[in-house]
PQR file with spaces between the fields and no chain letter, atoms N, CA, C, O and H, PARSE charges and radii, in Angstrom:
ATOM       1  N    UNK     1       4.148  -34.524   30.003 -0.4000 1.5000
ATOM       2  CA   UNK     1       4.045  -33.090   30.210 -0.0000 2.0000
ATOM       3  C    UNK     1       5.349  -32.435   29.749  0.5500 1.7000
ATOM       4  O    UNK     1       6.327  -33.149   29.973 -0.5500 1.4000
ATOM       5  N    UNK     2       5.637  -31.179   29.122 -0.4000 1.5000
ATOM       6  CA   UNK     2       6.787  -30.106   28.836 -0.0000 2.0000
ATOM       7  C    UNK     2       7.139  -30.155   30.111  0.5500 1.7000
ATOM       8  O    UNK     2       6.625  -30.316   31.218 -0.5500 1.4000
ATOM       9  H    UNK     2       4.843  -30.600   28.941  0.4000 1.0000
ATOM      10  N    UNK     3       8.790  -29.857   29.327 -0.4000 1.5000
ATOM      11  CA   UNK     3       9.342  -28.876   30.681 -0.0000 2.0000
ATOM      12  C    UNK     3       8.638  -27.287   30.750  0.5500 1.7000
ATOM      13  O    UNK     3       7.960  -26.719   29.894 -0.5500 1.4000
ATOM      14  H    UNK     3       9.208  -29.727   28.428  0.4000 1.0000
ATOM      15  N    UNK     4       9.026  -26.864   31.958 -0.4000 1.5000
ATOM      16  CA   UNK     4       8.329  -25.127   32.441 -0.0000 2.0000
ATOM      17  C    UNK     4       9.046  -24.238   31.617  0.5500 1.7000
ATOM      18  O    UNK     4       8.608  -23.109   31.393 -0.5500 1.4000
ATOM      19  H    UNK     4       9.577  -27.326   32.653  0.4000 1.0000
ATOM      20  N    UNK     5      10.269  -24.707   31.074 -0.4000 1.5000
ATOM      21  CA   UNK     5      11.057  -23.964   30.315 -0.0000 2.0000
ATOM      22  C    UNK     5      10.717  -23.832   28.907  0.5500 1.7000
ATOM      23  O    UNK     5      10.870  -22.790   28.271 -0.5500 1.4000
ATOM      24  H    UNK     5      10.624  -25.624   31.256  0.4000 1.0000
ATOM      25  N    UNK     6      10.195  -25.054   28.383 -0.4000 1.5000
ATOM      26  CA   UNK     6      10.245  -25.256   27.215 -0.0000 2.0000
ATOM      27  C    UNK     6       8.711  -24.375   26.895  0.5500 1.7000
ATOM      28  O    UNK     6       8.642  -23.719   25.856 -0.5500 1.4000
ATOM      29  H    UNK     6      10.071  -25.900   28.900  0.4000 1.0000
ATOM      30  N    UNK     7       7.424  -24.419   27.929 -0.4000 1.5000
ATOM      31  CA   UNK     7       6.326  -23.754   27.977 -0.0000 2.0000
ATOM      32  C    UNK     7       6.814  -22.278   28.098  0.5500 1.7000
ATOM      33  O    UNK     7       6.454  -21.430   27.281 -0.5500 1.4000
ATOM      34  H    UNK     7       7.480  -24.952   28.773  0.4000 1.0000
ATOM      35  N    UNK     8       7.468  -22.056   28.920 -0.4000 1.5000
ATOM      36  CA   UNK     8       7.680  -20.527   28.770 -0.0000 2.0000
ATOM      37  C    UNK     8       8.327  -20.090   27.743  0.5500 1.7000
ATOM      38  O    UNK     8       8.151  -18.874   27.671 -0.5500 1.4000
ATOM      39  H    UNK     8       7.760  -22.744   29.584  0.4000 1.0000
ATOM      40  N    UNK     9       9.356  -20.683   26.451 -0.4000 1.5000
ATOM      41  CA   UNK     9       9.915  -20.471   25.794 -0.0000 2.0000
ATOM      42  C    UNK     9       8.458  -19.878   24.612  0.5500 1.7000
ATOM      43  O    UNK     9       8.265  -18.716   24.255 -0.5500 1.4000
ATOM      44  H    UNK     9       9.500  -21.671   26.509  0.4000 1.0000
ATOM      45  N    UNK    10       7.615  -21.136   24.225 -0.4000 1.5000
ATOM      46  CA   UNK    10       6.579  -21.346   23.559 -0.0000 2.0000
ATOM      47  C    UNK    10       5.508  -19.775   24.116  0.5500 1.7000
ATOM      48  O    UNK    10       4.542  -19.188   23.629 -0.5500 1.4000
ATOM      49  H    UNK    10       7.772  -22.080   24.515  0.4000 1.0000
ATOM      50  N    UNK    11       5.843  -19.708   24.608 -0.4000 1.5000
ATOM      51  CA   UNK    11       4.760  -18.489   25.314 -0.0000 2.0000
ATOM      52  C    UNK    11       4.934  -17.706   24.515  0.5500 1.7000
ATOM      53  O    UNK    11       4.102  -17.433   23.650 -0.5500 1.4000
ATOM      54  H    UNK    11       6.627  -20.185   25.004  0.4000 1.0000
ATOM      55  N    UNK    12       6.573  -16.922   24.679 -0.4000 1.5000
ATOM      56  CA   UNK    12       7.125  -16.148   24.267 -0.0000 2.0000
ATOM      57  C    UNK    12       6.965  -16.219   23.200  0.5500 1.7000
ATOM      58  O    UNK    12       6.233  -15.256   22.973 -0.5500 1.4000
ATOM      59  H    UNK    12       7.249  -17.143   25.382  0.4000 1.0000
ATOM      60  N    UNK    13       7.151  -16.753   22.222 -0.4000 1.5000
ATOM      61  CA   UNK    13       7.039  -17.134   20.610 -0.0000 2.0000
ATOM      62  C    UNK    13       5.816  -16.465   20.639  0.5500 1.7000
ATOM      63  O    UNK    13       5.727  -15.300   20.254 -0.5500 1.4000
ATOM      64  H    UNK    13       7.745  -17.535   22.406  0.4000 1.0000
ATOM      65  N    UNK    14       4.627  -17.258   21.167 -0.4000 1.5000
ATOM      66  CA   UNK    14       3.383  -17.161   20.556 -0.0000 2.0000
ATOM      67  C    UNK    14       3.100  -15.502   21.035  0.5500 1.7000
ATOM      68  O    UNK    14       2.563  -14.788   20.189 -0.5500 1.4000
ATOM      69  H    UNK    14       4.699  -18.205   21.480  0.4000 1.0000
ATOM      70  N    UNK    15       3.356  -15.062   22.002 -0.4000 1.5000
ATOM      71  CA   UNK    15       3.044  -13.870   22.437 -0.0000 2.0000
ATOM      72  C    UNK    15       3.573  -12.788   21.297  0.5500 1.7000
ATOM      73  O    UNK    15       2.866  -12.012   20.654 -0.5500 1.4000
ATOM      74  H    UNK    15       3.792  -15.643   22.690  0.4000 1.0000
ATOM      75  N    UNK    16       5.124  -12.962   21.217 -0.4000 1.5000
ATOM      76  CA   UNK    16       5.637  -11.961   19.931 -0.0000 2.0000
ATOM      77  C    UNK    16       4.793  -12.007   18.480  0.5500 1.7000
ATOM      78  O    UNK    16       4.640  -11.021   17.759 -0.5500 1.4000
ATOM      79  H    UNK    16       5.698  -13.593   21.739  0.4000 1.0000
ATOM      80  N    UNK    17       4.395  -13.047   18.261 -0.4000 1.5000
ATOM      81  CA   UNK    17       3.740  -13.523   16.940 -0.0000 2.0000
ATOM      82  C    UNK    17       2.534  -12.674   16.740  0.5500 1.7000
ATOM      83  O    UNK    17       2.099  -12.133   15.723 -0.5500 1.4000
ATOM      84  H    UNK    17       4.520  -13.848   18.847  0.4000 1.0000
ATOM      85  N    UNK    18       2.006  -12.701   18.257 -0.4000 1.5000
ATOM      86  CA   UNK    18       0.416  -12.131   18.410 -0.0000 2.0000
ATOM      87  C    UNK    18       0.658  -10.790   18.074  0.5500 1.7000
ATOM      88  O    UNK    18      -0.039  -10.278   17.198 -0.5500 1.4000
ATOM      89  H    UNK    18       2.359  -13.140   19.083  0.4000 1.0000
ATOM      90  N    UNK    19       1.889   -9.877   18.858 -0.4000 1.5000
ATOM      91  CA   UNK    19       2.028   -8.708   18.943 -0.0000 2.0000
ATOM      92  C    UNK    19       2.752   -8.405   17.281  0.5500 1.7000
ATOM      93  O    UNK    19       2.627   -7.267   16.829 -0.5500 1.4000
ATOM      94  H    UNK    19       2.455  -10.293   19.570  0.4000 1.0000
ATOM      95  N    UNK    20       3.291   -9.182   16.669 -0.4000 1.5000
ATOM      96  CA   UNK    20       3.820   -9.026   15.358 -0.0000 2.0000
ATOM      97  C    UNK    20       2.286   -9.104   14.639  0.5500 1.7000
ATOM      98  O    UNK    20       2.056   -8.223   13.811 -0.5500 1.4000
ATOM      99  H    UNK    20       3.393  -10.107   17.036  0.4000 1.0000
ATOM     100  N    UNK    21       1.403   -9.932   14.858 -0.4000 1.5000
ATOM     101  CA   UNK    21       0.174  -10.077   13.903 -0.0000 2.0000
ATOM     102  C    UNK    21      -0.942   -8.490   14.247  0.5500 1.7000
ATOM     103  O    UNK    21      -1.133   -7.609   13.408 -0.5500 1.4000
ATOM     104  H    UNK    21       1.591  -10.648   15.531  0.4000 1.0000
ATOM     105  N    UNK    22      -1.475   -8.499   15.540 -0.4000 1.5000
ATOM     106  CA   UNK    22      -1.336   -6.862   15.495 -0.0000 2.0000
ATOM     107  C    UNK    22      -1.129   -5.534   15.056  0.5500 1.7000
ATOM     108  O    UNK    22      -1.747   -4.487   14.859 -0.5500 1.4000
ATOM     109  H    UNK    22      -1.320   -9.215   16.221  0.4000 1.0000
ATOM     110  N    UNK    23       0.130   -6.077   14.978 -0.4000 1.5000
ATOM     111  CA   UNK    23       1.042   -4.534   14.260 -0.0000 2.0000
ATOM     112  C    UNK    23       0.601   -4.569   12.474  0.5500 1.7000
ATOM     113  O    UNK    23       0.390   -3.518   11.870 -0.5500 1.4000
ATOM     114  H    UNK    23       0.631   -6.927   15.138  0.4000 1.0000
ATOM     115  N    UNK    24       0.544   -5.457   12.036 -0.4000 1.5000
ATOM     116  CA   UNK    24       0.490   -5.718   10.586 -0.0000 2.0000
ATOM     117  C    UNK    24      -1.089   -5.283   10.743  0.5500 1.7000
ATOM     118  O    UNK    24      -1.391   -4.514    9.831 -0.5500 1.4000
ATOM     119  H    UNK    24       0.715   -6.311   12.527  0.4000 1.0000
ATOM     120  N    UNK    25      -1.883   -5.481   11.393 -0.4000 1.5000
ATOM     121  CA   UNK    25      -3.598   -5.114   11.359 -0.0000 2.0000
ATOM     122  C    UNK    25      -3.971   -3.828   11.446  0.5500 1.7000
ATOM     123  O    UNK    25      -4.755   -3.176   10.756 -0.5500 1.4000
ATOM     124  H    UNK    25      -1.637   -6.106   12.133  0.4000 1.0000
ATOM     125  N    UNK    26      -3.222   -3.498   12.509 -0.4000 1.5000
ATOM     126  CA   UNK    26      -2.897   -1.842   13.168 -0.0000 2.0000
ATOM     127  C    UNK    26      -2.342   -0.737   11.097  0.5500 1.7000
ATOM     128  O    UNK    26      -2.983    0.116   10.483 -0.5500 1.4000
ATOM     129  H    UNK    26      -2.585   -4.027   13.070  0.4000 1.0000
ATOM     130  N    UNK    27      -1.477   -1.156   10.892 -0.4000 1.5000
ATOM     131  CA   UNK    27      -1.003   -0.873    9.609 -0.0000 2.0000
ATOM     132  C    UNK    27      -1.874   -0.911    8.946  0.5500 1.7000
ATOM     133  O    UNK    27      -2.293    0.173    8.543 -0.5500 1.4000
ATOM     134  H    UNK    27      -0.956   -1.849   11.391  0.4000 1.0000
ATOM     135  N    UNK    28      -2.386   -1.828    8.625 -0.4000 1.5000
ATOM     136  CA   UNK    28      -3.786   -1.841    7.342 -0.0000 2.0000
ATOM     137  C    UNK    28      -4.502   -1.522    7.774  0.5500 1.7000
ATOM     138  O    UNK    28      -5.328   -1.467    6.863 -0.5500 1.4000
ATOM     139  H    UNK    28      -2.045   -2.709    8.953  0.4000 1.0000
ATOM     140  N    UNK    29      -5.198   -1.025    9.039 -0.4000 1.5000
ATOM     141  CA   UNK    29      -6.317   -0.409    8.834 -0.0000 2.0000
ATOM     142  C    UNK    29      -5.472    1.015    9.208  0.5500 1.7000
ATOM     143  O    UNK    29      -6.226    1.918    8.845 -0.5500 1.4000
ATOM     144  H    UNK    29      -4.527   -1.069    9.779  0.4000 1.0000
ATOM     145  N    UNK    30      -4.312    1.576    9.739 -0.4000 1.5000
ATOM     146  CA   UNK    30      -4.260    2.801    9.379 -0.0000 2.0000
ATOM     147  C    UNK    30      -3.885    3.484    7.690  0.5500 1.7000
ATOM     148  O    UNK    30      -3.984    4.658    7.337 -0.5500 1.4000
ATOM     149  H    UNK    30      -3.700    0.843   10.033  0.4000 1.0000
ATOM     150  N    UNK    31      -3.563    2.621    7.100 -0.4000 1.5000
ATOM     151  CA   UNK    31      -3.465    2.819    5.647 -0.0000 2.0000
ATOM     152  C    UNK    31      -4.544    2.740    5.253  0.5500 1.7000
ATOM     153  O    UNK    31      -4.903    3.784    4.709 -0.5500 1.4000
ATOM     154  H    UNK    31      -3.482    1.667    7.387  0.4000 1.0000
ATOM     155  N    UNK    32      -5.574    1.649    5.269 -0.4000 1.5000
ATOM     156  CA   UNK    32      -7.206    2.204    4.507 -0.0000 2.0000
ATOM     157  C    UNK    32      -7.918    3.440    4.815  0.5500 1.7000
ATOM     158  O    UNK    32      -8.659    4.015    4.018 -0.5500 1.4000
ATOM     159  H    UNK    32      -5.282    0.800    5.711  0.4000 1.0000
ATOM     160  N    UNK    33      -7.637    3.863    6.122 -0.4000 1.5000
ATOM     161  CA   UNK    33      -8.435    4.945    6.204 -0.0000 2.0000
ATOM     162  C    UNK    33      -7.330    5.892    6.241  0.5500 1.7000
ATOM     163  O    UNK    33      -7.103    6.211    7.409 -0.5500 1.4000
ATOM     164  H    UNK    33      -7.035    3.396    6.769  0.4000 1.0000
ATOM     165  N    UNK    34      -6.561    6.460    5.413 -0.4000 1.5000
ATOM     166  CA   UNK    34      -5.966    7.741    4.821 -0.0000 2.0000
ATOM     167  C    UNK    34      -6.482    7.970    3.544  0.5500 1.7000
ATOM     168  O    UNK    34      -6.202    7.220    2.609 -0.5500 1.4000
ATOM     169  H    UNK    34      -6.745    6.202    4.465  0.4000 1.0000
ATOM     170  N    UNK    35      -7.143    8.852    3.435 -0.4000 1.5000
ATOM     171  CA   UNK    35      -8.020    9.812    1.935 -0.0000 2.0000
ATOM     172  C    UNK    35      -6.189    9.858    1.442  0.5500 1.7000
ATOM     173  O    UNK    35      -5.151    9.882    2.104 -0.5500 1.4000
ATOM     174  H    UNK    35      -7.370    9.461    4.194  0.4000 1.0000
ATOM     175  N    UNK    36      -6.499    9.853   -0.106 -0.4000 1.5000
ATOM     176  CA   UNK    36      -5.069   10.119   -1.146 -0.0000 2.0000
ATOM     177  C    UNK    36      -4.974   11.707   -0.296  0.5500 1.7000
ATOM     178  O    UNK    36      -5.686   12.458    0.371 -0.5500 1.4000
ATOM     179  H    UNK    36      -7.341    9.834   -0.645  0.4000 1.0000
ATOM     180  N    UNK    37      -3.514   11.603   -0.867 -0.4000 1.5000
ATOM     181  CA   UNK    37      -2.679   12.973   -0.512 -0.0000 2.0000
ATOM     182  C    UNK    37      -2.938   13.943   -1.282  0.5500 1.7000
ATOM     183  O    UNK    37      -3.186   15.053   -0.812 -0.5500 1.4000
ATOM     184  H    UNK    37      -2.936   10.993   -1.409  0.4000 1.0000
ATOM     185  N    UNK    38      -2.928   13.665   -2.835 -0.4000 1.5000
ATOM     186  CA   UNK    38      -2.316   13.904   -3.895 -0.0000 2.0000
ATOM     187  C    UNK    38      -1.075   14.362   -3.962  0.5500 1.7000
ATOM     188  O    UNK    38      -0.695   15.269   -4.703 -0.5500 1.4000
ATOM     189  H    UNK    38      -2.726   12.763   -3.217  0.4000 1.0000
ATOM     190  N    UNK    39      -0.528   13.851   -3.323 -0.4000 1.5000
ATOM     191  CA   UNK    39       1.209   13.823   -3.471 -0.0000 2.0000
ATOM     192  C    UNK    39       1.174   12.726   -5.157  0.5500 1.7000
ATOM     193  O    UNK    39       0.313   11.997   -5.650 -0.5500 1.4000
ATOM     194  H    UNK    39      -0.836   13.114   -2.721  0.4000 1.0000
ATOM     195  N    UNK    40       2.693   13.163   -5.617 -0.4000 1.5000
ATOM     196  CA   UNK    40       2.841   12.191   -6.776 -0.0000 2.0000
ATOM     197  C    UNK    40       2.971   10.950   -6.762  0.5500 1.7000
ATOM     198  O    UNK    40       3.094   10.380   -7.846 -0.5500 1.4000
ATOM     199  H    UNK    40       3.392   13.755   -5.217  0.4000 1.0000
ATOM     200  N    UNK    41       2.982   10.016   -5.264 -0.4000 1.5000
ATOM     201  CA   UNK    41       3.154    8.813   -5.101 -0.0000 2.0000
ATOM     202  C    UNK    41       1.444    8.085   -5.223  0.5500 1.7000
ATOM     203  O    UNK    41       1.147    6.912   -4.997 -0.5500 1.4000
ATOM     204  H    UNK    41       2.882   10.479   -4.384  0.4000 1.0000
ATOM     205  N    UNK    42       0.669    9.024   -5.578 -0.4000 1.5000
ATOM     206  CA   UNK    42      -0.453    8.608   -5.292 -0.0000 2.0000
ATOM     207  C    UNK    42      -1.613    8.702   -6.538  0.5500 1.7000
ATOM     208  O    UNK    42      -2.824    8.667   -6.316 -0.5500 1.4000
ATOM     209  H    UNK    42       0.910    9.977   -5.762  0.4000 1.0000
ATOM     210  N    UNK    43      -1.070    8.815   -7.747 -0.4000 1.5000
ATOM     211  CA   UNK    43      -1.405    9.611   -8.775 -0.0000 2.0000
ATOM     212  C    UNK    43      -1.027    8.444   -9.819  0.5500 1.7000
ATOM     213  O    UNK    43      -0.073    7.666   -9.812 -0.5500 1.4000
ATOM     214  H    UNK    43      -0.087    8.844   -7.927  0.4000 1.0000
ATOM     215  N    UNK    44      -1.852    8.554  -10.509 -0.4000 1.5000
ATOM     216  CA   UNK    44      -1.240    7.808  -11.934 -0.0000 2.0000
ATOM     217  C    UNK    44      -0.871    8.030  -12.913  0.5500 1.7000
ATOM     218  O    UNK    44      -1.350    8.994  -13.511 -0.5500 1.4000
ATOM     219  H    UNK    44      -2.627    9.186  -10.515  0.4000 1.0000
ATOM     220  N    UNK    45       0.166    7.217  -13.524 -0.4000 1.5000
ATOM     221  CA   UNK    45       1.811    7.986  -14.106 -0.0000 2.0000
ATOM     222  C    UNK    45       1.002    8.965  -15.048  0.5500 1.7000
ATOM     223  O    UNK    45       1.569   10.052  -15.154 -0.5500 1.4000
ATOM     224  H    UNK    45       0.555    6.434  -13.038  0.4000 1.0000
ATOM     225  N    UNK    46      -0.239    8.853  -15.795 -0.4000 1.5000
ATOM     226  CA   UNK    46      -0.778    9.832  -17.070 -0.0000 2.0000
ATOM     227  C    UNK    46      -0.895   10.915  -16.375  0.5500 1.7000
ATOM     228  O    UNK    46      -0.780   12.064  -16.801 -0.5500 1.4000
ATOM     229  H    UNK    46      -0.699    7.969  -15.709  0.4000 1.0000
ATOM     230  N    UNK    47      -1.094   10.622  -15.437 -0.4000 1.5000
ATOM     231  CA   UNK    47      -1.803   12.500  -14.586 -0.0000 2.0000
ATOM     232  C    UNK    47      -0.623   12.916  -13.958  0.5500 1.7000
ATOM     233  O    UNK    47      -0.649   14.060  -13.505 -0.5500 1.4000
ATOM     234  H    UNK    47      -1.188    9.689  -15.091  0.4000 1.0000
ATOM     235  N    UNK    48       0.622   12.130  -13.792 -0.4000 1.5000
ATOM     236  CA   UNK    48       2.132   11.962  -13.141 -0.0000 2.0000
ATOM     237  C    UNK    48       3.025   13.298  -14.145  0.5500 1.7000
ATOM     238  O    UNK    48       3.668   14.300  -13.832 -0.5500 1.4000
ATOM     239  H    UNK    48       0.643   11.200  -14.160  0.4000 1.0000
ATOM     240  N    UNK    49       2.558   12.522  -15.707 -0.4000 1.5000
ATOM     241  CA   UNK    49       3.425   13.311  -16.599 -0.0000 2.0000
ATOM     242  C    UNK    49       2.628   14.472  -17.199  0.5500 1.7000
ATOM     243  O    UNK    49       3.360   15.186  -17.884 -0.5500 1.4000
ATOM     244  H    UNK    49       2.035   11.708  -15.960  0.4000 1.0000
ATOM     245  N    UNK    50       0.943   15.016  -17.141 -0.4000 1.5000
ATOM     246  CA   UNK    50       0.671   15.697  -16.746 -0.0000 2.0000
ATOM     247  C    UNK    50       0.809   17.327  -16.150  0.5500 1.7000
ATOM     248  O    UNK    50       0.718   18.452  -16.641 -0.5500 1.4000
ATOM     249  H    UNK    50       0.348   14.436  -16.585  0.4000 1.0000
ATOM     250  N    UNK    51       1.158   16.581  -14.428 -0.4000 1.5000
ATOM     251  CA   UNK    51       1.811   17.576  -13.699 -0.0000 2.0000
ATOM     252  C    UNK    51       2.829   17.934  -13.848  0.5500 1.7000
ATOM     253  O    UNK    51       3.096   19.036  -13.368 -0.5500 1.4000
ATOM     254  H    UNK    51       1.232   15.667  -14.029  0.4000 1.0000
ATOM     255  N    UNK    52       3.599   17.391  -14.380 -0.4000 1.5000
ATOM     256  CA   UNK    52       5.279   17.489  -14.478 -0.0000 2.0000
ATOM     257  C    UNK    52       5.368   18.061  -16.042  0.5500 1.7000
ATOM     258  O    UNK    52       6.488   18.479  -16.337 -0.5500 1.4000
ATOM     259  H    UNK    52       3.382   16.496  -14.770  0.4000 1.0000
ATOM     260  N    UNK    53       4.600   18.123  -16.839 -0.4000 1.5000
ATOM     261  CA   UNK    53       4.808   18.708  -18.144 -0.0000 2.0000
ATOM     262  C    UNK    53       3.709   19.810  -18.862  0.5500 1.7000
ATOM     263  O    UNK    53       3.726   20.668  -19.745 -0.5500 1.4000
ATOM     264  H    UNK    53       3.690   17.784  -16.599  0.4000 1.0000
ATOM     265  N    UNK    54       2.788   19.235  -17.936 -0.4000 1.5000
ATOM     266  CA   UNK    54       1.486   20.565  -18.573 -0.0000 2.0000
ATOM     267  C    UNK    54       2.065   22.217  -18.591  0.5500 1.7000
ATOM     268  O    UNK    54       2.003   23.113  -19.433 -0.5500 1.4000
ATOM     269  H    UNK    54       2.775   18.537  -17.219  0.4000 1.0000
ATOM     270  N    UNK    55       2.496   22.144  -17.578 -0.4000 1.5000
ATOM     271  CA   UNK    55       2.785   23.542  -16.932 -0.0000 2.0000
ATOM     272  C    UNK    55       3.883   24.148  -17.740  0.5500 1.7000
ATOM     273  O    UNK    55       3.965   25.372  -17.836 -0.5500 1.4000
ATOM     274  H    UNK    55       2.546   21.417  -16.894  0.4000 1.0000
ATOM     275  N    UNK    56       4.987   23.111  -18.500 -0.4000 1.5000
ATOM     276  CA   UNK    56       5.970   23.344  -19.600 -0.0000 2.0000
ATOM     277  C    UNK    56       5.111   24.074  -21.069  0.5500 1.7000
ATOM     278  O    UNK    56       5.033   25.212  -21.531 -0.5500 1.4000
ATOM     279  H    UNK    56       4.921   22.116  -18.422  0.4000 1.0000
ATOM     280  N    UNK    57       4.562   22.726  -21.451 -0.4000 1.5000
ATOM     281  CA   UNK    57       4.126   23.542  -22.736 -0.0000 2.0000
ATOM     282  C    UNK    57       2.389   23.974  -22.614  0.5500 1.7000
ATOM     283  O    UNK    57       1.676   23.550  -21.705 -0.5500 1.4000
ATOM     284  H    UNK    57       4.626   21.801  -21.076  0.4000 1.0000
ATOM     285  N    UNK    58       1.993   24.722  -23.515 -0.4000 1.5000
ATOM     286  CA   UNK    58       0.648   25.535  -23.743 -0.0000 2.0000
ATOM     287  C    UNK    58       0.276   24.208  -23.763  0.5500 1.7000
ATOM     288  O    UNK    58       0.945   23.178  -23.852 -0.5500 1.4000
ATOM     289  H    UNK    58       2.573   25.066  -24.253  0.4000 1.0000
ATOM     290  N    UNK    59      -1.593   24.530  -23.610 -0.4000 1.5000
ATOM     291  CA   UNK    59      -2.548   23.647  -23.245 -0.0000 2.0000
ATOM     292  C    UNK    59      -3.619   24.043  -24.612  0.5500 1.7000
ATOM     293  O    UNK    59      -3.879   25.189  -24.977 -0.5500 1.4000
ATOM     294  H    UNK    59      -2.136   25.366  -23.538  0.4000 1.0000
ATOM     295  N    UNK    60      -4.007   23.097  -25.072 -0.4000 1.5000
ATOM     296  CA   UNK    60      -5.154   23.946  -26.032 -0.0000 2.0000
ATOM     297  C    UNK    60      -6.330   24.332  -25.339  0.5500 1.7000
ATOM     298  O    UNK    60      -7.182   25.129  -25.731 -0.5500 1.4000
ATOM     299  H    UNK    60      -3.795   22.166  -24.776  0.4000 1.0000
ATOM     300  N    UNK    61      -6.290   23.453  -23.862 -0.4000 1.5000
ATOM     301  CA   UNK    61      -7.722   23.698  -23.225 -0.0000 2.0000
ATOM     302  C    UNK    61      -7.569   25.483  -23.371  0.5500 1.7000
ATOM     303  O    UNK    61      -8.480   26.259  -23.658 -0.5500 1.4000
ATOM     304  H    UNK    61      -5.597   22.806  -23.544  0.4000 1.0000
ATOM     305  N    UNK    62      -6.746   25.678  -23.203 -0.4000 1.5000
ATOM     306  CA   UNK    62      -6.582   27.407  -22.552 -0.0000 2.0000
ATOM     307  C    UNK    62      -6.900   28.087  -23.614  0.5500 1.7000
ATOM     308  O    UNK    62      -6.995   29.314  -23.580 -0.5500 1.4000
ATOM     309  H    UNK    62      -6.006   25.047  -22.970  0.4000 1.0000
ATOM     310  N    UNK    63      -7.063   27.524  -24.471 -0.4000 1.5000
ATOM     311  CA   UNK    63      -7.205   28.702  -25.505 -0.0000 2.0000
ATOM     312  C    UNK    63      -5.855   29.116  -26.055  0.5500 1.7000
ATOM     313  O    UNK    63      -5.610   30.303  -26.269 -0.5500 1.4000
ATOM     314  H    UNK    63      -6.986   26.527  -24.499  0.4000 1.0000
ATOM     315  N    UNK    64      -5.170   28.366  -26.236 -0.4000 1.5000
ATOM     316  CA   UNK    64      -3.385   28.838  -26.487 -0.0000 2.0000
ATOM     317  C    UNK    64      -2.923   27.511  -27.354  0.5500 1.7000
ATOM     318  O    UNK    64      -2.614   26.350  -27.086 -0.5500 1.4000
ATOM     319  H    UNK    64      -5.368   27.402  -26.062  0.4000 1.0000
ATOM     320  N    UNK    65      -3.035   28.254  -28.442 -0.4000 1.5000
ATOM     321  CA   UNK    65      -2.555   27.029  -29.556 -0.0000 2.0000
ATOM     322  C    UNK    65      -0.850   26.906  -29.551  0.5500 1.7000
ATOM     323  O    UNK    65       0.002   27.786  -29.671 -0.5500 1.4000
ATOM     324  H    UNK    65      -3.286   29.197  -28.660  0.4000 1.0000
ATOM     325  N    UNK    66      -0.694   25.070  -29.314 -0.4000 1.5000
ATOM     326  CA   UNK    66       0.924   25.020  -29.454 -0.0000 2.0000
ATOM     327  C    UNK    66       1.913   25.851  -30.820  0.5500 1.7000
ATOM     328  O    UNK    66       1.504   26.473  -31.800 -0.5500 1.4000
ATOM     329  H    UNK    66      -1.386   24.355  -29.217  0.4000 1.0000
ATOM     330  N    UNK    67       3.158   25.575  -30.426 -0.4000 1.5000
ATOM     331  CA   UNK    67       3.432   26.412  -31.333 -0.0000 2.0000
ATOM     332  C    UNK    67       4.019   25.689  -32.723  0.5500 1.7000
ATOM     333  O    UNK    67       4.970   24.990  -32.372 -0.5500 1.4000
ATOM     334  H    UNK    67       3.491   25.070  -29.630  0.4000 1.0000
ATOM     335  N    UNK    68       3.881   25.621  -33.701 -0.4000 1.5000
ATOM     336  CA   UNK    68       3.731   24.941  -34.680 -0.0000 2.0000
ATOM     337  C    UNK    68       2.403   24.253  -35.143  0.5500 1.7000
ATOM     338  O    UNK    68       2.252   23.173  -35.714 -0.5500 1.4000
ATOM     339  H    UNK    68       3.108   26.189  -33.986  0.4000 1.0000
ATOM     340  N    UNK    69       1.461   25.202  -34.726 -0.4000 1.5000
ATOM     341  CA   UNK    69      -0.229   24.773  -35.235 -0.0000 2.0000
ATOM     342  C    UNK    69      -0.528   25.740  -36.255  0.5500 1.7000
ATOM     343  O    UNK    69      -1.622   25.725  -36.818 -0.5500 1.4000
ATOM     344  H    UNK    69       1.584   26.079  -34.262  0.4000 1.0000
């Protein structure tokens, strides 16, 4: 048989482990169920540079030919 010490030591381990395995479950399922932000961390880099440059130069969608056409 263990010592009572060495069982209670083992407890402890296994108990933190459980509560560490938990937390990591707790996390993934609160990350699967968040809908995208559309923040830029969430976007892909084409639609990234896009946002960050459409708004610089004319668009032909618009009806606004660049300049040198």
């Amino acid at each position: 048989m263990y010592h009572p010490q060495l069982m209670y030591e083992l407890a402890k381990l296994r108990i933190a482990e459980d509560l560490r395995q938990a937390e990591r479950e707790r996390l993934v399922r609160q990350a699967g169920s968040m809908e995208p932000s559309g923040s830029i961390d969430s976007v892909q880099f084409r639609e990234r540079l896009t946002r960050l440059f459409d708004a610089i130069r004319p668009s032909i969608r618009d009806g606004v030919a660049p300049t040198g056409a």
